[in-house]
N, C-alpha and C positions, 0 to 999 in steps of 0.2 A: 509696449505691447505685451499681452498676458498668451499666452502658451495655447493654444483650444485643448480641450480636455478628450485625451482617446474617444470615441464611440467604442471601438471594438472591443476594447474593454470593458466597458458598460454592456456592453451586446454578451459577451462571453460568461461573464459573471452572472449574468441575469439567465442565460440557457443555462448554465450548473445550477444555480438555484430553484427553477423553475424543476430542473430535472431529478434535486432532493426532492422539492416538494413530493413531485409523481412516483419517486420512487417509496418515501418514507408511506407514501398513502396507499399505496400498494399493503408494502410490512404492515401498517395497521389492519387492513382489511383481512392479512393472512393473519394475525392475531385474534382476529374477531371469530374467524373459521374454527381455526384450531381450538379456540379457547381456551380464558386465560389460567381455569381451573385446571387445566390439562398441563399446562406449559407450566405450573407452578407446583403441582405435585411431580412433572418430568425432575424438576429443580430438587425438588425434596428428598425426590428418592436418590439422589447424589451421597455418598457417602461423604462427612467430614474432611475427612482427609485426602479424600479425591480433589476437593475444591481448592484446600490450604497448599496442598501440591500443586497442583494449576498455578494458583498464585504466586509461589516462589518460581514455580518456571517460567511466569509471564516476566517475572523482576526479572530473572538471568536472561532472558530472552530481550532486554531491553535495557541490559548493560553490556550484552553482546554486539546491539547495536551502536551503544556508545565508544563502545571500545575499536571498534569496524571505522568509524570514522577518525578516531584518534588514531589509529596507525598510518592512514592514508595521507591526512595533514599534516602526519607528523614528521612522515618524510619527505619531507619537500620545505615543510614550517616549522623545523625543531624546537623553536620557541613554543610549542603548544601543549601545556602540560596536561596529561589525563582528568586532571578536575574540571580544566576549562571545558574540556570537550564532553565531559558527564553534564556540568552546568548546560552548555549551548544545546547540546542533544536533551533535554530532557525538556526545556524553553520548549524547543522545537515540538518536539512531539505532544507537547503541550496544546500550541499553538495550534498542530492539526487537526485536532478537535472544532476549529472554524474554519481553516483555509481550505482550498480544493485541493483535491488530489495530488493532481501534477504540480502543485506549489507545495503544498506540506508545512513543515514546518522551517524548510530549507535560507527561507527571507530570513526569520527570528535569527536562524545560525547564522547566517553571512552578517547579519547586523550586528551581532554581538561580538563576532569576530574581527570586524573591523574597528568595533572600541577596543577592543586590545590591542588596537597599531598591528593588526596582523595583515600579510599580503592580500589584497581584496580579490586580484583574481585568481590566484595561488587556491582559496580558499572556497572561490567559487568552484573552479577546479576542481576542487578535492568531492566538493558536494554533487559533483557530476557526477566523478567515479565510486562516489558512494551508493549512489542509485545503480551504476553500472553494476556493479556488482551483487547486489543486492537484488538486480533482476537476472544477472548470469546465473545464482545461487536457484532461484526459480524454476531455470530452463532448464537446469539439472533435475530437479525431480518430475518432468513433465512427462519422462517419457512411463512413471509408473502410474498414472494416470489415463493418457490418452487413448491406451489400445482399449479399453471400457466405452469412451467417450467415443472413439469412432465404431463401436457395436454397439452403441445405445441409439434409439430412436432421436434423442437430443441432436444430434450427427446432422442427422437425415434432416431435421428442421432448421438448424443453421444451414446447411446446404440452398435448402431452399430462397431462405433469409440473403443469402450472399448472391446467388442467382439473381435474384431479384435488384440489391443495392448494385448490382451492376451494371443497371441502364443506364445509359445518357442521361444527363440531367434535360430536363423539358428545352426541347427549343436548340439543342447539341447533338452534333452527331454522333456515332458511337467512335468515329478514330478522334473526338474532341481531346485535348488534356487535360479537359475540365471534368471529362467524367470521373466519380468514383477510386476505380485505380488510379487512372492520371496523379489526380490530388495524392493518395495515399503512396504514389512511386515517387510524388516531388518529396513530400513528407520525410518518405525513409531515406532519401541521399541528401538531406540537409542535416536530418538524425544521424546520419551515416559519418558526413566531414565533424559535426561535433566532437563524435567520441572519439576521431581519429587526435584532435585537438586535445580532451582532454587526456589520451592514452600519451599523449608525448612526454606529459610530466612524470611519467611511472613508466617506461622502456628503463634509464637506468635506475630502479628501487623493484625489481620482481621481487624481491621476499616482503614489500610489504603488500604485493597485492597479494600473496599466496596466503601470509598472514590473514588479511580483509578475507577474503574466500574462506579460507580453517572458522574465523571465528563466525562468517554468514554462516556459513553452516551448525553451529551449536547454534545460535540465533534460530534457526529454524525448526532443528532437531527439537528445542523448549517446546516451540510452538506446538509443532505434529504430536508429541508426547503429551500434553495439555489436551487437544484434542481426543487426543486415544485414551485420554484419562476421563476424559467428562462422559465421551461414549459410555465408555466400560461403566461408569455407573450408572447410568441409563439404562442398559443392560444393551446395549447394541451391539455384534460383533462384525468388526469392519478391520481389515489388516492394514496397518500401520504404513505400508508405503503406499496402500493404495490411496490415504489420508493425506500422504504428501502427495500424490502425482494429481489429488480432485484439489487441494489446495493451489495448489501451482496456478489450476486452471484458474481457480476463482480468484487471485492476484492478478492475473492479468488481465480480466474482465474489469476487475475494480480500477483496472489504470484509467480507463477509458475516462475522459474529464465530463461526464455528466453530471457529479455530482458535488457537497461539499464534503471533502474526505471520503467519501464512496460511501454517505448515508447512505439507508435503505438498498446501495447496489448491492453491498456486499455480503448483506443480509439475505437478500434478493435470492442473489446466483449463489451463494452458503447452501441456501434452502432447496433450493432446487436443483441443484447439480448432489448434494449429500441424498436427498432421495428416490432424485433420477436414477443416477449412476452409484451412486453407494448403498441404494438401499437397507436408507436409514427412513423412519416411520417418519412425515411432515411434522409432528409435534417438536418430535425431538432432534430435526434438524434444525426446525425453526430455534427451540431452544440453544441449541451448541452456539448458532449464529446469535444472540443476545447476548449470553457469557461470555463466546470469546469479544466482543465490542466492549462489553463491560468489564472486563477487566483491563483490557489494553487501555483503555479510557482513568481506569480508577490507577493501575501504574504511574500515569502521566501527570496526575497531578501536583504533585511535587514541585514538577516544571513552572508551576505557577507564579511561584516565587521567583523562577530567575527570568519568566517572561518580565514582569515590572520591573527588575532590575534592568533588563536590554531599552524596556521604553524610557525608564528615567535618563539610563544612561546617556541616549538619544536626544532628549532636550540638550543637555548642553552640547553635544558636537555634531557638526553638519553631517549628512551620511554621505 
């Protein structure tokens, strides 16, 4: 007898994709607005060194995060030397450039880690707390953000937004547990027993999650600094934490699995929350949001190489 093949997988996959589509088509359209003559002289007027800076902080920015997960596997997996984890992390983020969001490039790492004869759920583990962290590192800077966000008119429109996705689904009553919250309150106490599962392997290792934390944060700091650097030649003046607390925002929008890797969302809510609420010009929000994609993109590819090496690997041993 052969296996039947998920549907909701198929179903899932296919609403992310459909949801790049709508979103990327969107980003085209605010391209077409803005224009491209506009967004290309925004680019121009960028000082040299503003850019070649950006770029070295995008690298350090994305060996901070390889480094974040090397400490976390590492204590628990001491067999896992810093190269493996530069190799699998960089596969990875390679790799995210097609898979959705909420997957990543997290598969590529567990696979490659397990051709190393490394503990597979030890590993898996680690890859949990690597996201936990790397979203605690977030909620840290939300709160330099948010007090704008709830005096902006944007507020007031999610308000509404939310009001609304609170009815009953058709044909449900409102005390159903189908509705809306119901769903999102089962949601958070299943998310809830995970991280308690993955917190147990790091109760006794705190300094390396204190480590993970120190280094999320240079990982981020690269980022906001990048940002506040491409503004600054643009000639935009926007305060540096307030860059971290609108970023924050727009990270956790981009979680939401609509898309693949948060195409066109993150460009999306980039553009319109740096306008909204930062009162930065549409051109050159739109623009900040294509540079920083592109260069996180252009970082990654390196990882190319040791994606093929994870799939070669993969032929000869079962996963």
């Amino acid at each position: 007898m052969t296996t039947p093949k998920p549907r909701s997988l198929d179903r899932y996959f296919f609403l992310r994709l459909v949801g790049t589509l709508l979103a990327l088509a969107l980003l085209i359209y605010l391209l077409r607005e803005q224009g491209w003559e506009e967004i290309g002289a925004a680019i121009g007027a960028i000082p040299v060194w503003n850019l070649l800076l950006a770029f070295l902080l995008t690298i350090v920015s994305r060996l901070a995060v390889s480094l974040r997960w090397h400490i976390l596997i590492h204590a628990i997996e001491p067999r896992t030397s810093l190269a493996q984890a530069l190799r699998l992390t960089f596969a990875g983020l390679f790799a995210s450039n097609f898979l959705p969001t909420t997957i990543g490039g997290d598969v590529v790492r567990l696979a490659g880690a397990i051709q190393l004869k490394l503990d597979g759920v030890l590993c898996a583990a680690s890859l949990v707390m690597d996201r936990l962290i790397g979203t605690a590192g977030m909620l840290m800077v939300l709160p330099f953000g948010l007090p704008k966000f709830f005096a902006s008119q944007l507020f007031t429109q999610f308000g509404h937004f939310a009001a609304f996705e609170s009815v009953p689904l058709v044909g449900l009553t409102a005390s159903s547990p189908t509705t809306l919250p119901g769903k999102l309150l089962k949601i958070a106490r299943q998310a809830f027993k995970k991280i308690l599962a993955a917190l147990s392997h790091w109760i006794s290792h705190p300094a390396a999650l204190l480590q993970a934390l120190l280094v999320t944060w240079i990982h981020m700091l690269c980022l906001f600094w990048t940002i506040y650097l491409l503004l600054g030649g643009m000639k935009e003046e926007i305060s540096f934490w307030l860059i971290a607390g609108l970023w924050g925002i727009i990270y956790f929008i981009t979680l939401i699995p609509i898309s693949i890797n948060g195409y066109g969302v993150q460009e999306l809510s980039a553009t319109f929350i740096f306008t909204q609420i930062g009162g930065i010009s549409p051109q050159h929000s739109l623009t900040l949001a294509l540079l920083i994609r592109t260069l996180q993109m252009a970082i990654s590819l390196p990882g190319a190489l040791f994606v093929s090496s994870v799939i070669v690997g993969a032929r000869g041993e079962p996963a």
